[in-house]
DSSP file (Angstrom, degrees, kcal/mol; ACC not computed):
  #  RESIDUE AA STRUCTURE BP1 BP2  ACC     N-H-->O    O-->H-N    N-H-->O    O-->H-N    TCO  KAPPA ALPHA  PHI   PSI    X-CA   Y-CA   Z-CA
    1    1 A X              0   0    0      0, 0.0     2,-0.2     0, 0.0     0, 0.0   0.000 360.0 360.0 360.0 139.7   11.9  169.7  267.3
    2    2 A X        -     0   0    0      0, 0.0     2,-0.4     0, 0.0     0, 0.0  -0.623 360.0-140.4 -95.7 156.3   15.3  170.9  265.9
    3    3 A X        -     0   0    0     -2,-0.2     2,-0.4     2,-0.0     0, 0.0  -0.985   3.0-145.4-120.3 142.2   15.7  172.2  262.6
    4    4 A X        -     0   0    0     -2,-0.4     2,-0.6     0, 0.0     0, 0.0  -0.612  11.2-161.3 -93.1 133.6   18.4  171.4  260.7
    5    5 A X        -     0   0    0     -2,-0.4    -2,-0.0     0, 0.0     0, 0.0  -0.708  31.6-121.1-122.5  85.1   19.7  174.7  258.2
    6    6 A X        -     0   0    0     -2,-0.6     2,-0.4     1,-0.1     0, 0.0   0.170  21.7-115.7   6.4 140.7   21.8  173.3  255.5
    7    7 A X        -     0   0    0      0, 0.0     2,-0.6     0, 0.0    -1,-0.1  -0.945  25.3-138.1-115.3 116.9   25.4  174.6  255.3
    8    8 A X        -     0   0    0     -2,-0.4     2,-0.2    31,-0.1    31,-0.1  -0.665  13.8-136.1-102.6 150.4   26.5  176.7  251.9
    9    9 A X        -     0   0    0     -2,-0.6     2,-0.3     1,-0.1     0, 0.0  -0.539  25.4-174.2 -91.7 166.6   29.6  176.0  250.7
   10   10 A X        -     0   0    0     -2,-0.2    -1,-0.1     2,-0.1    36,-0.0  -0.970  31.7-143.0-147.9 138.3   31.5  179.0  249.6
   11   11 A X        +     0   0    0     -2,-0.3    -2,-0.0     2,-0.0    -1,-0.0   0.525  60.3 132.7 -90.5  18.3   34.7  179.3  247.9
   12   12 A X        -     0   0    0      1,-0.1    -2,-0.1     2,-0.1     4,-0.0  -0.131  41.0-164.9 -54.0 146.3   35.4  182.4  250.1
   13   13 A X        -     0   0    0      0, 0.0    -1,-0.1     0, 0.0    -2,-0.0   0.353  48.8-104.7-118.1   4.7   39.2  182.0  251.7
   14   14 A X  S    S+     0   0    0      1,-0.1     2,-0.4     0, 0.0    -2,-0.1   0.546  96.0 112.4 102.9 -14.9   38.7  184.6  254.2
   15   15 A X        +     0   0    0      2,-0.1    12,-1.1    10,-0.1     2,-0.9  -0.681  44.6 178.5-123.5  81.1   41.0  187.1  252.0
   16   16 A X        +     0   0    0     -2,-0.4     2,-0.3    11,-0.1     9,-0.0  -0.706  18.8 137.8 -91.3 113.7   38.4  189.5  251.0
   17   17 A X        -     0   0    0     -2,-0.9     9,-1.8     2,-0.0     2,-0.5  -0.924  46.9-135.5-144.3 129.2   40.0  192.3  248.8
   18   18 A X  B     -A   25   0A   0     -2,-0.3     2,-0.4     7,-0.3     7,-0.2  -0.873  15.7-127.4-128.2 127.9   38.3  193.4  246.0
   19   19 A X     >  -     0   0    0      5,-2.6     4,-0.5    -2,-0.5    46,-0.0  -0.534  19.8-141.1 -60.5 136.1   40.6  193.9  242.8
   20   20 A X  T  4 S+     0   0    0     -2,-0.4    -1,-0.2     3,-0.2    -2,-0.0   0.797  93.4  45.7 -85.1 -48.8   40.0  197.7  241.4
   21   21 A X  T  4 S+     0   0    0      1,-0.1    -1,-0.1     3,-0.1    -2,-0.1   0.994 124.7  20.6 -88.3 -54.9   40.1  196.8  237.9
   22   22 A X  T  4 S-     0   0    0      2,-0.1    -2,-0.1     1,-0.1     3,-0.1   0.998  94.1-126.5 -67.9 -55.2   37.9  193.5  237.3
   23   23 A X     <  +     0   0    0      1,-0.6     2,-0.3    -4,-0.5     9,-0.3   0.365  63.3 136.5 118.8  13.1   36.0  194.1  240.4
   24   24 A X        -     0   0    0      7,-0.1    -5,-2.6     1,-0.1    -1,-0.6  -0.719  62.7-111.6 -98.0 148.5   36.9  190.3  241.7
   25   25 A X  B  >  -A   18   0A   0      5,-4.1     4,-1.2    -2,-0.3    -7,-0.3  -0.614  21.4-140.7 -69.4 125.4   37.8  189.6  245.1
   26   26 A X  T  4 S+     0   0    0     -9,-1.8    -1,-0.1    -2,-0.4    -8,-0.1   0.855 103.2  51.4 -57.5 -16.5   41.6  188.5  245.0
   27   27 A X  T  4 S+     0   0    0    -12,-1.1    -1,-0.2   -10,-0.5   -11,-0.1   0.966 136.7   1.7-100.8 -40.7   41.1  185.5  247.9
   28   28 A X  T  4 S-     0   0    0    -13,-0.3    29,-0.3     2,-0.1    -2,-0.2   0.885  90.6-119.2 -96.8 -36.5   37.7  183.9  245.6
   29   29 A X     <  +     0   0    0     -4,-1.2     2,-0.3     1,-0.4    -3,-0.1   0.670  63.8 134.1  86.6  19.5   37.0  185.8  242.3
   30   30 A X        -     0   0    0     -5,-0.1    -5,-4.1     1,-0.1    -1,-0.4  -0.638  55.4-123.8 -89.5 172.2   34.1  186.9  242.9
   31   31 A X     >  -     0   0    0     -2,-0.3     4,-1.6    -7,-0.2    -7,-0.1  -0.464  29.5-112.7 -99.4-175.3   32.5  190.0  242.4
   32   32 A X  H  > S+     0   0    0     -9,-0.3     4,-1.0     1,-0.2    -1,-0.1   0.892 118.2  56.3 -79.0 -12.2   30.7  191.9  245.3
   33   33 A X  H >> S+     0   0    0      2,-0.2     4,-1.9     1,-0.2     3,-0.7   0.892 109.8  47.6 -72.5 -28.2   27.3  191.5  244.0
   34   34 A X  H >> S+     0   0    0      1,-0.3     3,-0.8     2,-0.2     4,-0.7   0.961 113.0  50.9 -69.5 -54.7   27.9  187.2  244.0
   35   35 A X  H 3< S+     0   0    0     -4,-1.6    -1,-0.3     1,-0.3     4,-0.2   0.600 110.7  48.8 -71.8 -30.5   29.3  187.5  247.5
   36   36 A X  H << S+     0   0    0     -4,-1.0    -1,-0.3    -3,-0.7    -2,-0.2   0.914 121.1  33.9 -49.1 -74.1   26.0  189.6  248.6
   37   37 A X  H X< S+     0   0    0     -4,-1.9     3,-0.8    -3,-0.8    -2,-0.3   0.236  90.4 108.6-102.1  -1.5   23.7  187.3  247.1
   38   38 A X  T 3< S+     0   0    0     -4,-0.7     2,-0.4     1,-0.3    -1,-0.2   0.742  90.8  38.3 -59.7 -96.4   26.1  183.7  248.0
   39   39 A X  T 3  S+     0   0    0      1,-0.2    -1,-0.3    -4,-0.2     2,-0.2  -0.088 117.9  43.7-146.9  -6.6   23.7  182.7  250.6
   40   40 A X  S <  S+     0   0    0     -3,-0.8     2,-0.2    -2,-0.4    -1,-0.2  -0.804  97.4 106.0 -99.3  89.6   20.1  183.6  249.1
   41   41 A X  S    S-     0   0    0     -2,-0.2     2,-0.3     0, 0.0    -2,-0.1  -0.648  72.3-118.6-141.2-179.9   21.1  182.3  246.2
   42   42 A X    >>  -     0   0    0     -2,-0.2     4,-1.1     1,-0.1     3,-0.9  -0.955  26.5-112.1-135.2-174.1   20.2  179.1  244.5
   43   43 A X  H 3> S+     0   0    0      1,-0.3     4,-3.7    -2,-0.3     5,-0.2   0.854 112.6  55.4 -87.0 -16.5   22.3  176.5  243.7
   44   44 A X  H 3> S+     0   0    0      2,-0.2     4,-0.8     1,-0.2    -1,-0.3   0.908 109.0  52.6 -26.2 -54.7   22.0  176.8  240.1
   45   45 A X  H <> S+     0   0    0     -3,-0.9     4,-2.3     1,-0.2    -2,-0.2   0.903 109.0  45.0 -64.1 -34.7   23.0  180.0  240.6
   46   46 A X  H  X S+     0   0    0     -4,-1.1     4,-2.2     2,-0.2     5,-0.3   0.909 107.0  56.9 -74.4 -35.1   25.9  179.3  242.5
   47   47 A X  H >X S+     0   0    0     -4,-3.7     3,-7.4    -5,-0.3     4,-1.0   0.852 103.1  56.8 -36.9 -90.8   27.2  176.7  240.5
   48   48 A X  H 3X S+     0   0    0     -4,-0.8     4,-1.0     1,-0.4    -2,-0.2   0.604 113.6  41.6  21.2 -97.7   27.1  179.2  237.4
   49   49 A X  H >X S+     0   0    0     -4,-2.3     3,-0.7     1,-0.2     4,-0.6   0.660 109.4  56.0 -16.5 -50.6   29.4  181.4  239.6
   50   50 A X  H X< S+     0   0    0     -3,-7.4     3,-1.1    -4,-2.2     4,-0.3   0.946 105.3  57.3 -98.7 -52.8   31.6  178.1  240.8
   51   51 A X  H 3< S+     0   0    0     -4,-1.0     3,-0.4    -5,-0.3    -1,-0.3   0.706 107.8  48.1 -60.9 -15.0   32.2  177.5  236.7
   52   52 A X  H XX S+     0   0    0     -4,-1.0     3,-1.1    -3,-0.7     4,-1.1   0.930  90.6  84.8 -58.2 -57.2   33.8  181.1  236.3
   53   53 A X  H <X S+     0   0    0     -3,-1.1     4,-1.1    -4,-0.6     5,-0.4   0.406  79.3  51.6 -49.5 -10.0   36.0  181.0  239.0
   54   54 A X  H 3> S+     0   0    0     -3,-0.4     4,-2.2    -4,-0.3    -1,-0.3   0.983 112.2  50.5-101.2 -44.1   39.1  179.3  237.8
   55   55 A X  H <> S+     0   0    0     -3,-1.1     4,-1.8    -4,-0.3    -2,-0.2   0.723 110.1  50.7  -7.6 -57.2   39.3  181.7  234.7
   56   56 A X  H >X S+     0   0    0     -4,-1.1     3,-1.4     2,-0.2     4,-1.3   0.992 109.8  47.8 -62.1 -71.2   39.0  184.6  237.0
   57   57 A X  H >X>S+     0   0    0     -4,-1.1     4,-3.1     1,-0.3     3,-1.1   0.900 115.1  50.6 -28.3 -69.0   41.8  183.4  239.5
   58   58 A X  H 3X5S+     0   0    0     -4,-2.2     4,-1.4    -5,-0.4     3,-0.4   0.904 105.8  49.5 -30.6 -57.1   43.9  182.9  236.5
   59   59 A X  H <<5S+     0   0    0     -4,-1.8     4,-0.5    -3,-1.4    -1,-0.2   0.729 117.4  39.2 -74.2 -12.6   43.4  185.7  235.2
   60   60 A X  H <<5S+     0   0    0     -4,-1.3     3,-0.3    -3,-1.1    -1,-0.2   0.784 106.2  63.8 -69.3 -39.9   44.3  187.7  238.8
   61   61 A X  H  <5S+     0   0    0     -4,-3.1    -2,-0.2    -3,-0.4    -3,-0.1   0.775 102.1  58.4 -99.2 -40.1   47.2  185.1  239.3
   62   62 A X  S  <<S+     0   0    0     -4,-1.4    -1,-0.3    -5,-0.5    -2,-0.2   0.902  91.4  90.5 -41.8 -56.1   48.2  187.3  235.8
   63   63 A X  S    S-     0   0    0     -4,-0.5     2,-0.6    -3,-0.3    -3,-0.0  -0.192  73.7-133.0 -62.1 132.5   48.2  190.8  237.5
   64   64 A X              0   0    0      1,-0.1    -1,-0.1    -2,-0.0    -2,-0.1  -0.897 360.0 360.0 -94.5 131.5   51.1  192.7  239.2
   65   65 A X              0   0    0     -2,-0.6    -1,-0.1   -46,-0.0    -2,-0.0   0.052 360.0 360.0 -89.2 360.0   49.5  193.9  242.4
């Protein structure tokens, strides 16, 4: 029998950099510990996370790098 493992989606882009001052990654906004924990998580939890994330960007999208 085959087992099927669910796929979690992640807003990761693959441009993992982590911003000095907030502590977010510039390509998602997350921090490292959410990125850590993305994939034991549950999906409560990630949601949670998901609802931050346009705030964060914004507020990155803010910064001179």
């Amino acid at each position: 029998m085959i087992e099927y493992v669910p796929i979690v989606q992640s807003p990761c882009i693959s441009v993992c950099v982590m911003d000095a001052e907030t502590g977010w990654c510039l390509g998602c906004a997350r921090t490292i510990d959410e990125i850590g924990r993305w994939g034991e998580t549950d999906q409560a939890d990630r949601d949670a996370v998901m609802e931050t994330l346009p705030a964060r960007m914004e507020a990155l999208e803010g910064k001179a790098f």
